[in-house]
C-alpha positions as CSV (number, residue, x, y, z in Angstrom):
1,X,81.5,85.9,35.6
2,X,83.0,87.6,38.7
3,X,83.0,84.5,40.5
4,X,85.3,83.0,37.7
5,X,88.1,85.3,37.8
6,X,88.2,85.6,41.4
7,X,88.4,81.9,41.6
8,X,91.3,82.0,38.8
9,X,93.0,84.7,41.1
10,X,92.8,82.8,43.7
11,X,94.1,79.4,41.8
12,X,97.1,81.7,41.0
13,X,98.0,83.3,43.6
14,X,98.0,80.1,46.5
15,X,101.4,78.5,44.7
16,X,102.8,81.9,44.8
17,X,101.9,82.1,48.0
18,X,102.9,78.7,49.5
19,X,105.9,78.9,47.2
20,X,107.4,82.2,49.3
21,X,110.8,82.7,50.5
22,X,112.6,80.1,52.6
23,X,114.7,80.3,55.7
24,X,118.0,81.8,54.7
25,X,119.9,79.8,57.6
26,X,121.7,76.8,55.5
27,X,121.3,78.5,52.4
28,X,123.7,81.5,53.8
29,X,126.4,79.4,55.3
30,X,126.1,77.6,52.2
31,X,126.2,80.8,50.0
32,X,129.6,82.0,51.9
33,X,131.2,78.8,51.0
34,X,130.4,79.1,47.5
35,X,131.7,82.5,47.6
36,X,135.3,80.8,47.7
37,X,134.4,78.9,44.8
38,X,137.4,78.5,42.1
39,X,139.7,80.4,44.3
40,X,143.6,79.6,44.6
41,X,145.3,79.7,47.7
42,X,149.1,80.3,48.6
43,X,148.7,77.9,51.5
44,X,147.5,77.4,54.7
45,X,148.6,80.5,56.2
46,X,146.7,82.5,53.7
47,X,144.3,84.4,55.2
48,X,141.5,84.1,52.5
49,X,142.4,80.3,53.1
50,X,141.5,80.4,57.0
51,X,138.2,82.3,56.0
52,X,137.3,79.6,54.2
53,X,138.1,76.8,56.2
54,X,136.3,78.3,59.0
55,X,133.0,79.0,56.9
56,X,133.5,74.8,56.0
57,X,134.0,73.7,59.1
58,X,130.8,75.9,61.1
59,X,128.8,74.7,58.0
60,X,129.9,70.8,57.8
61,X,129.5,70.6,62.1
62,X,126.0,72.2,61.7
63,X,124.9,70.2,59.0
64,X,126.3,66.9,60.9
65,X,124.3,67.9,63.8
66,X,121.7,68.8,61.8
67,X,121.9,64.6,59.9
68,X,122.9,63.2,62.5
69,X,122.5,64.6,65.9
70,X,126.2,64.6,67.0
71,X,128.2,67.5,68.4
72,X,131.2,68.2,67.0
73,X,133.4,71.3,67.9
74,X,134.7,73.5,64.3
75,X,138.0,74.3,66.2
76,X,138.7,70.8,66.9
77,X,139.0,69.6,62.9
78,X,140.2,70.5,59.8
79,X,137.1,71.3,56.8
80,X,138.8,68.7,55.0
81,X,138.5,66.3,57.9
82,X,134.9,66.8,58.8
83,X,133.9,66.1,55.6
84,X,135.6,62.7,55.9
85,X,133.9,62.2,59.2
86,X,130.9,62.9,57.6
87,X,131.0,60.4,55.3
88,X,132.3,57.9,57.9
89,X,129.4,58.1,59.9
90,X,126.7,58.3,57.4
91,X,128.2,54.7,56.4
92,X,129.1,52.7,59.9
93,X,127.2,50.2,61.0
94,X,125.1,51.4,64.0
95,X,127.0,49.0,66.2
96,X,130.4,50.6,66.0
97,X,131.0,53.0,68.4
98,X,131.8,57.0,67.1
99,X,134.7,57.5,68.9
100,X,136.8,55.0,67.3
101,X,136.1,56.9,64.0
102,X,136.6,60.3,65.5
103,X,140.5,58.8,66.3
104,X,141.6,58.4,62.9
105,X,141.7,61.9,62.9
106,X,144.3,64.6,64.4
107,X,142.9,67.5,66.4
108,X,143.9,70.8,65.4
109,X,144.0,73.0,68.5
């Protein structure tokens, strides 16, 4: 009867187990994003706006790198930008060269 319950405790506690907490890397940057979520900005020289185009951008050019194994500088674009990039890339053809893409787009030094 022993051997039962210790196999039932056992049965029960291996999903907990394998089921523990994750890395919080992506789920953080993600999580200070959301933490703008719903907001209203005066413009672009609000400073609550800057925060959160800073947090977009370091998230969007990890998580390009992260797809798609290019290095893109957050200085360099706008949030709204890299998320255009983004989806320009995941749909060229693999023939077409990046740069041309990257061109479209103004740098914001």
């Amino acid at each position: 009867m022993k051997s039962i319950w210790i196999i039932l405790i056992l049965a029960l506690a291996c999903p907990i187990a394998m089921a523990g907490p994750a890395p919080s890397g992506p789920k953080e940057m993600a999580s200070r994003i959301y933490t703008y979520e719903g907001k209203l900005f005066a413009g672009p020289q609000d400073p609550e706006y800057k925060d959160y185009d800073l947090a977009l951008r370091n998230h969007l050019t990890r998580r390009i790198h992260k797809r798609f194994g290019i290095e893109l500088d957050p200085k360099t674009y706008s949030g709204f930008d890299l998320l255009e990039i983004e989806a320009l890339i995941k749909f060229k053809k693999s023939n077409e060269p990046l740069h041309l893409f990257l061109k479209m787009f103004p740098r914001t030094h």
